[in-house]
C-alpha positions as CSV (number, residue, x, y, z in Angstrom):
1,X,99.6,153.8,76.9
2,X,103.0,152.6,76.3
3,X,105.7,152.9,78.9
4,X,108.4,151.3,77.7
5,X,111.2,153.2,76.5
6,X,114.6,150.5,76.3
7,X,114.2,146.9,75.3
8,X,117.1,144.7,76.1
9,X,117.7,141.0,74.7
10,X,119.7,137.7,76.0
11,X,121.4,136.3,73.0
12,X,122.1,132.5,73.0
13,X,119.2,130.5,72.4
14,X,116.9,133.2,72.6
15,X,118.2,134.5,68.7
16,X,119.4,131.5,67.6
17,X,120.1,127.7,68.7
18,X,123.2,127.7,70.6
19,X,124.0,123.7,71.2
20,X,124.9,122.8,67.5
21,X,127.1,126.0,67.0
22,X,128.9,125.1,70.1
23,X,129.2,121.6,69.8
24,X,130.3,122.1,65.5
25,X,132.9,124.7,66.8
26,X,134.5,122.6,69.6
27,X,134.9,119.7,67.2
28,X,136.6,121.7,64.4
29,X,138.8,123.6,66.9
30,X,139.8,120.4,68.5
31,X,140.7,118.9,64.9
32,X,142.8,121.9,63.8
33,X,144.7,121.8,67.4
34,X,145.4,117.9,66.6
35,X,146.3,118.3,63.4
36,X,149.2,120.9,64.8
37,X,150.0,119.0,68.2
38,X,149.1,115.3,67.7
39,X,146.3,113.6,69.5
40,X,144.7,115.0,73.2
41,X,143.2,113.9,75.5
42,X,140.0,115.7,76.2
43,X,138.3,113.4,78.3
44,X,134.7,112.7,78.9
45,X,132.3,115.3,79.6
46,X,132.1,115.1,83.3
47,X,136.3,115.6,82.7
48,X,135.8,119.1,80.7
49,X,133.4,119.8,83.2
50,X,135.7,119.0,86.7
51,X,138.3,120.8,84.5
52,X,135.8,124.2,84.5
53,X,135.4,123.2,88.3
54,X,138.8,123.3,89.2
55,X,140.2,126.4,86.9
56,X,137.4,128.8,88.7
57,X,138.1,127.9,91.9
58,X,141.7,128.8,90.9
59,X,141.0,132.2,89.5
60,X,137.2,133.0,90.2
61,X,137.6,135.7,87.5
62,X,136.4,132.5,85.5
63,X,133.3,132.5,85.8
64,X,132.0,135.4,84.1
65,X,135.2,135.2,81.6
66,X,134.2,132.5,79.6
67,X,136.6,133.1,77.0
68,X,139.3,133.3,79.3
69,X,138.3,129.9,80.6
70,X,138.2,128.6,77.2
71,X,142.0,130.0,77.1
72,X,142.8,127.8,80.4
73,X,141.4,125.1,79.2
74,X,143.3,124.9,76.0
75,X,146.2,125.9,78.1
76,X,145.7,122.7,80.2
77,X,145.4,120.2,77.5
78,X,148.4,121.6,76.3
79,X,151.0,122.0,79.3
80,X,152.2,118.2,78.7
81,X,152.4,118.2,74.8
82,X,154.0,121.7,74.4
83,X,156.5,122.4,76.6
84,X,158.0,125.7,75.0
85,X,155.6,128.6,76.5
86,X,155.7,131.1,74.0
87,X,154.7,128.1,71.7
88,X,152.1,126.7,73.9
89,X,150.5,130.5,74.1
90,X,150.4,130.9,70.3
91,X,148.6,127.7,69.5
92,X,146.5,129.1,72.7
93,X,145.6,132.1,71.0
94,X,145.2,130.4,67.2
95,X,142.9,127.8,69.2
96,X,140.7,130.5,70.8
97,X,140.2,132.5,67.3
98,X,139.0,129.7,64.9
99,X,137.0,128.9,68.1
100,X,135.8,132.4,68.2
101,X,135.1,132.5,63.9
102,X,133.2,128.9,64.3
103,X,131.0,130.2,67.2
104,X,129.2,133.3,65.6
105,X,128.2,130.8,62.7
106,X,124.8,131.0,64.3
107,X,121.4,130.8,62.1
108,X,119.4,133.0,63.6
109,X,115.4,131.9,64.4
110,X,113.2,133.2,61.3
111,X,111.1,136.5,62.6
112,X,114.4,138.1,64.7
113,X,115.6,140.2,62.1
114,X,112.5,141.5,61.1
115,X,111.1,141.9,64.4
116,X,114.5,144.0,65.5
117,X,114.5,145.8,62.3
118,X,110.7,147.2,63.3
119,X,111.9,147.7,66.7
120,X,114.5,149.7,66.7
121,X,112.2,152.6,64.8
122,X,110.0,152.7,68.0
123,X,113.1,152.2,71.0
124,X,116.3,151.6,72.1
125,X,117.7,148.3,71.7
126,X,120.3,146.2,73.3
127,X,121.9,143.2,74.3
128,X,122.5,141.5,78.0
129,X,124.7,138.2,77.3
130,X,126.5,136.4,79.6
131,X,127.8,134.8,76.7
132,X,130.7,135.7,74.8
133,X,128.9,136.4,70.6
134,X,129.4,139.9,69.9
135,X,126.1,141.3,68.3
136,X,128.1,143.5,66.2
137,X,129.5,140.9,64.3
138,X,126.4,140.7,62.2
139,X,124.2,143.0,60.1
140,X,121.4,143.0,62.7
141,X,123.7,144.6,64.6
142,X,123.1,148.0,63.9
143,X,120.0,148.2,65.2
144,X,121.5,147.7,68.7
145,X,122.5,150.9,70.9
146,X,124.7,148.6,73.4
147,X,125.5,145.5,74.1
148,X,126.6,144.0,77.7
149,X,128.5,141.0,78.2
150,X,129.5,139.1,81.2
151,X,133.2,140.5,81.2
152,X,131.7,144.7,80.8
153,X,130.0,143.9,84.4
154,X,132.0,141.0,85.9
155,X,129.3,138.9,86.7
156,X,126.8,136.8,85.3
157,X,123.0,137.9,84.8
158,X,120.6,137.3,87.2
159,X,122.4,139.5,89.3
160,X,121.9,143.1,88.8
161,X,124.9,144.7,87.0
162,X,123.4,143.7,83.6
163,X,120.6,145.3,84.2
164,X,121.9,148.7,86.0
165,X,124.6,149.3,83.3
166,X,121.7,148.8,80.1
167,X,120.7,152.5,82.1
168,X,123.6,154.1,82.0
169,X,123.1,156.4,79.5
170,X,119.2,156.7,79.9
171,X,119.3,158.9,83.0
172,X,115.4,159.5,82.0
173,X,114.6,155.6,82.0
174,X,113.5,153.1,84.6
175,X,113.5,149.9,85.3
176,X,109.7,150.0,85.0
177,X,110.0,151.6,81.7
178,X,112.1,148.6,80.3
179,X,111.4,145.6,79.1
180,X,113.8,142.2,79.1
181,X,113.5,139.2,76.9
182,X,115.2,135.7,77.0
183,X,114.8,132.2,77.0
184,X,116.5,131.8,80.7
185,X,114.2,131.4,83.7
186,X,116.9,132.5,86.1
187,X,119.1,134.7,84.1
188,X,116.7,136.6,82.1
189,X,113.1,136.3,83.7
190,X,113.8,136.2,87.4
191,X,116.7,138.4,87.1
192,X,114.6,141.2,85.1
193,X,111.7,140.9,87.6
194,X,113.1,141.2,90.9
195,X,114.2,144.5,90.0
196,X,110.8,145.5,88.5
197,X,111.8,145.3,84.8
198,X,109.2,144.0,82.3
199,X,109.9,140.5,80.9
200,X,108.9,138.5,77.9
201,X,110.3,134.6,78.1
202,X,111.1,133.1,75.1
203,X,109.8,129.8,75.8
204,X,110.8,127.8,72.0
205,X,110.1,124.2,73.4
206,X,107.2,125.2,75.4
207,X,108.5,124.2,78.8
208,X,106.4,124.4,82.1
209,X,107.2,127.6,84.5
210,X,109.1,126.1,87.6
211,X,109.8,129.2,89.4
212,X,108.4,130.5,92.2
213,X,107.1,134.2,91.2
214,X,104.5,134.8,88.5
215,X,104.7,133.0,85.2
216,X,105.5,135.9,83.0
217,X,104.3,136.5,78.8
218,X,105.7,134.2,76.6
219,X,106.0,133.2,73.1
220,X,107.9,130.4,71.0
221,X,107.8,131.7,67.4
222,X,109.7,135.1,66.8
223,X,106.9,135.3,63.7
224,X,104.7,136.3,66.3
225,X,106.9,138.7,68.5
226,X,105.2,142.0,67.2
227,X,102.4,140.8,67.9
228,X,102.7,140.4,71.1
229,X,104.6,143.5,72.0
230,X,101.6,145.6,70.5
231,X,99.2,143.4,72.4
232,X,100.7,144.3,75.3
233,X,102.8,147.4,76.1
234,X,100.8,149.5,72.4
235,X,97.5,149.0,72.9
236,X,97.2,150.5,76.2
Protein backbone atom coordinates (compact mmCIF):
# COMPACT_ATOMS: atom_id res chain seq x y z
CA UNK A 1 0.00 0.00 0.00
CA UNK A 2 1.31 3.41 -0.62
CA UNK A 3 1.82 5.95 2.12
CA UNK A 4 3.20 8.60 0.67
CA UNK A 5 1.22 11.57 0.21
CA UNK A 6 4.05 14.83 -0.44
CA UNK A 7 7.23 14.42 -2.43
CA UNK A 8 9.75 17.11 -2.01
CA UNK A 9 13.03 17.62 -4.30
CA UNK A 10 16.63 19.38 -3.71
CA UNK A 11 17.36 21.21 -6.89
CA UNK A 12 21.06 21.73 -7.80
CA UNK A 13 22.64 18.78 -9.07
CA UNK A 14 19.95 16.61 -8.35
CA UNK A 15 17.80 18.28 -11.70
CA UNK A 16 20.49 19.37 -13.49
CA UNK A 17 24.45 19.84 -13.30
CA UNK A 18 25.14 22.76 -11.27
CA UNK A 19 29.24 23.31 -11.72
CA UNK A 20 29.18 24.46 -15.44
CA UNK A 21 26.13 26.88 -14.96
CA UNK A 22 27.90 28.40 -12.14
CA UNK A 23 31.29 28.52 -13.34
CA UNK A 24 29.72 29.99 -17.18
CA UNK A 25 27.71 32.58 -15.13
CA UNK A 26 30.61 33.87 -12.90
CA UNK A 27 32.83 34.26 -15.93
CA UNK A 28 30.29 36.31 -18.05
CA UNK A 29 29.22 38.45 -14.98
CA UNK A 30 32.79 39.07 -14.23
CA UNK A 31 33.34 40.19 -18.03
CA UNK A 32 30.34 42.56 -18.14
CA UNK A 33 31.50 44.16 -14.55
CA UNK A 34 35.04 44.71 -16.31
CA UNK A 35 33.91 45.93 -19.24
CA UNK A 36 31.97 48.76 -17.01
CA UNK A 37 34.68 49.27 -14.23
CA UNK A 38 38.11 48.22 -15.69
CA UNK A 39 40.03 45.14 -14.53
CA UNK A 40 39.55 43.34 -10.78
CA UNK A 41 41.06 41.68 -8.88
CA UNK A 42 39.26 38.47 -7.96
CA UNK A 43 41.91 36.52 -6.65
CA UNK A 44 42.52 32.89 -6.47
CA UNK A 45 40.00 30.57 -5.21
CA UNK A 46 41.14 30.09 -1.76
CA UNK A 47 40.78 34.31 -1.97
CA UNK A 48 36.85 34.13 -3.01
CA UNK A 49 36.64 31.53 -0.56
CA UNK A 50 38.47 33.55 2.77
CA UNK A 51 36.39 36.37 1.27
CA UNK A 52 32.95 34.07 1.93
CA UNK A 53 34.87 33.37 5.37
CA UNK A 54 35.16 36.68 6.45
CA UNK A 55 31.70 38.37 5.13
CA UNK A 56 29.67 35.58 7.30
CA UNK A 57 31.41 35.97 10.24
CA UNK A 58 30.54 39.70 9.72
CA UNK A 59 26.79 39.22 9.17
CA UNK A 60 25.96 35.49 9.83
CA UNK A 61 22.70 36.19 7.91
CA UNK A 62 25.16 34.96 5.14
CA UNK A 63 25.04 31.88 5.19
CA UNK A 64 21.78 30.86 4.23
CA UNK A 65 21.51 34.22 1.93
CA UNK A 66 23.58 33.24 -0.71
CA UNK A 67 22.49 35.84 -2.88
CA UNK A 68 23.02 38.42 -0.46
CA UNK A 69 26.64 37.10 -0.14
CA UNK A 70 27.03 37.21 -3.76
CA UNK A 71 25.83 41.07 -3.31
CA UNK A 72 28.86 41.53 -0.57
CA UNK A 73 31.10 40.09 -2.52
CA UNK A 74 30.60 42.27 -5.53
CA UNK A 75 30.32 45.05 -3.15
CA UNK A 76 33.90 44.23 -1.90
CA UNK A 77 35.67 44.03 -5.27
CA UNK A 78 34.19 47.16 -5.79
CA UNK A 79 34.79 49.52 -2.63
CA UNK A 80 38.32 50.53 -4.17
CA UNK A 81 37.39 51.11 -7.91
CA UNK A 82 33.99 52.88 -7.30
CA UNK A 83 34.00 55.26 -4.84
CA UNK A 84 30.57 56.96 -5.42
CA UNK A 85 27.98 54.58 -3.38
CA UNK A 86 24.91 55.01 -5.10
CA UNK A 87 27.12 54.10 -8.19
CA UNK A 88 28.89 51.25 -6.58
CA UNK A 89 25.13 49.85 -5.50
CA UNK A 90 23.83 50.03 -9.09
CA UNK A 91 26.61 48.14 -10.75
CA UNK A 92 25.92 45.84 -7.48
CA UNK A 93 22.53 45.31 -8.43
CA UNK A 94 23.21 45.02 -12.51
CA UNK A 95 26.01 42.53 -11.40
CA UNK A 96 23.69 40.32 -9.26
CA UNK A 97 20.88 40.22 -12.19
CA UNK A 98 22.82 39.06 -15.28
CA UNK A 99 24.29 36.80 -12.51
CA UNK A 100 20.92 35.71 -11.60
CA UNK A 101 19.67 35.38 -15.81
CA UNK A 102 23.05 33.30 -16.41
CA UNK A 103 22.42 30.95 -13.50
CA UNK A 104 18.90 29.37 -14.35
CA UNK A 105 20.50 28.53 -17.86
CA UNK A 106 20.53 25.05 -16.45
CA UNK A 107 19.94 21.79 -18.87
CA UNK A 108 18.00 19.77 -16.92
CA UNK A 109 19.00 15.67 -16.71
CA UNK A 110 16.80 13.78 -19.46
CA UNK A 111 13.86 11.79 -17.48
CA UNK A 112 13.05 14.97 -14.85
CA UNK A 113 10.42 16.48 -16.71
CA UNK A 114 8.75 13.49 -17.54
CA UNK A 115 9.05 11.85 -14.37
CA UNK A 116 7.61 15.33 -12.53
CA UNK A 117 5.02 15.60 -15.21
CA UNK A 118 3.72 11.86 -14.06
CA UNK A 119 4.16 12.75 -10.61
CA UNK A 120 2.38 15.48 -9.95
CA UNK A 121 -1.02 13.42 -11.16
CA UNK A 122 -0.51 11.02 -8.19
CA UNK A 123 0.97 13.84 -5.29
CA UNK A 124 2.02 16.97 -4.09
CA UNK A 125 5.17 18.19 -5.26
CA UNK A 126 7.80 20.61 -4.07
CA UNK A 127 11.03 21.98 -3.86
CA UNK A 128 13.70 22.14 -0.64
CA UNK A 129 16.87 24.25 -2.05
CA UNK A 130 19.31 25.74 -0.16
CA UNK A 131 20.21 27.22 -3.35
CA UNK A 132 19.05 30.31 -4.79
CA UNK A 133 17.19 28.83 -8.75
CA UNK A 134 13.65 29.55 -8.44
CA UNK A 135 11.69 26.54 -9.86
CA UNK A 136 9.15 28.79 -11.19
CA UNK A 137 11.21 30.13 -13.58
CA UNK A 138 10.75 27.26 -15.88
CA UNK A 139 7.84 25.27 -17.44
CA UNK A 140 8.27 22.32 -15.08
CA UNK A 141 7.36 24.60 -12.73
CA UNK A 142 3.88 24.18 -12.55
CA UNK A 143 3.84 20.99 -11.46
CA UNK A 144 5.24 22.17 -8.13
CA UNK A 145 2.81 23.22 -5.06
CA UNK A 146 5.78 25.04 -3.09
CA UNK A 147 9.07 25.61 -3.18
CA UNK A 148 11.44 26.40 -0.09
CA UNK A 149 14.59 28.13 -0.20
CA UNK A 150 17.25 28.75 2.24
CA UNK A 151 16.13 32.51 2.81
CA UNK A 152 11.91 31.26 3.39
CA UNK A 153 13.47 29.30 6.56
CA UNK A 154 16.82 30.97 7.39
CA UNK A 155 18.84 28.17 7.53
CA UNK A 156 20.37 25.70 5.42
CA UNK A 157 18.94 21.92 5.00
CA UNK A 158 19.92 19.35 6.97
CA UNK A 159 18.48 21.11 9.66
CA UNK A 160 14.89 20.86 10.11
CA UNK A 161 13.10 23.99 9.02
CA UNK A 162 13.05 22.74 5.32
CA UNK A 163 11.46 20.01 6.23
CA UNK A 164 8.77 21.25 8.86
CA UNK A 165 7.66 24.22 6.63
CA UNK A 166 7.08 21.54 3.22
CA UNK A 167 4.04 20.61 6.00
CA UNK A 168 2.61 23.55 6.47
CA UNK A 169 -0.22 23.42 4.65
CA UNK A 170 -0.75 19.46 4.86
CA UNK A 171 -2.01 19.40 8.48
CA UNK A 172 -3.12 15.65 7.44
CA UNK A 173 0.61 14.67 6.32
CA UNK A 174 3.57 13.26 8.18
CA UNK A 175 6.89 13.00 7.98
CA UNK A 176 6.39 9.26 7.45
CA UNK A 177 4.08 9.94 4.74
CA UNK A 178 6.74 11.98 2.70
CA UNK A 179 9.32 11.27 0.72
CA UNK A 180 12.77 13.46 0.07
CA UNK A 181 14.99 13.23 -2.87
CA UNK A 182 18.51 14.67 -3.54
CA UNK A 183 21.95 14.16 -4.47
CA UNK A 184 23.30 15.50 -0.95
CA UNK A 185 24.30 12.94 1.72
CA UNK A 186 24.06 15.51 4.52
CA UNK A 187 21.64 18.02 3.29
CA UNK A 188 19.11 15.81 1.66
CA UNK A 189 19.50 12.09 2.91
CA UNK A 190 20.64 12.49 6.51
CA UNK A 191 18.63 15.59 6.90
CA UNK A 192 15.26 13.74 5.65
CA UNK A 193 16.00 10.69 7.80
CA UNK A 194 16.67 11.80 11.12
CA UNK A 195 13.30 13.08 11.15
CA UNK A 196 11.73 9.94 9.75
CA UNK A 197 11.00 11.20 6.20
CA UNK A 198 11.48 8.73 3.27
CA UNK A 199 14.60 9.38 1.11
CA UNK A 200 15.65 8.53 -2.35
CA UNK A 201 19.57 9.67 -3.08
CA UNK A 202 20.31 10.68 -6.34
CA UNK A 203 23.56 9.10 -6.62
CA UNK A 204 24.60 10.29 -10.76
CA UNK A 205 28.43 9.36 -10.34
CA UNK A 206 27.73 6.39 -8.31
CA UNK A 207 29.67 7.29 -5.27
CA UNK A 208 30.13 4.98 -2.17
CA UNK A 209 27.72 5.76 1.07
CA UNK A 210 30.05 7.33 3.77
CA UNK A 211 27.58 8.05 6.41
CA UNK A 212 26.97 6.53 9.34
CA UNK A 213 23.03 5.43 9.22
CA UNK A 214 21.60 3.10 6.57
CA UNK A 215 22.54 3.45 2.99
CA UNK A 216 19.26 4.63 1.63
CA UNK A 217 17.55 3.71 -2.31
CA UNK A 218 19.28 5.24 -4.90
CA UNK A 219 19.32 5.75 -8.52
CA UNK A 220 21.60 7.62 -11.21
CA UNK A 221 19.51 7.91 -14.30
CA UNK A 222 16.15 9.93 -13.91
CA UNK A 223 14.99 7.46 -16.97
CA UNK A 224 14.54 5.11 -14.34
CA UNK A 225 12.92 7.26 -11.48
CA UNK A 226 9.33 5.79 -12.05
CA UNK A 227 10.47 2.91 -11.84
CA UNK A 228 11.73 2.92 -8.81
CA UNK A 229 9.06 4.95 -7.02
CA UNK A 230 6.44 2.09 -8.16
CA UNK A 231 8.92 -0.49 -6.99
CA UNK A 232 8.88 0.77 -3.91
CA UNK A 233 6.19 3.01 -2.23
CA UNK A 234 3.15 1.39 -5.35
CA UNK A 235 3.52 -1.97 -5.20
CA UNK A 236 2.92 -2.50 -1.66
Amino acid sequence: MNNIKLITFDLDDTFWDIEPVIIKAEMETRHWLEEKVGIVEWGSMKDLLSIRKELIIKNPILEWDISLLRKEIYRDKLKNIITDDLEREKIVEESYKIFIDKRHDVIFYEGVFDSIKELSKHYKLGVLTNGNADIYKFEIGKFFDFSISSVDVKSNKPDEPHFSKALDNYESISYEEMLHIGDDRTNDVYGAHVLGINTLWFNRKNEDWNLEIPEPKQFCDWKNFLRLIEDEYESK
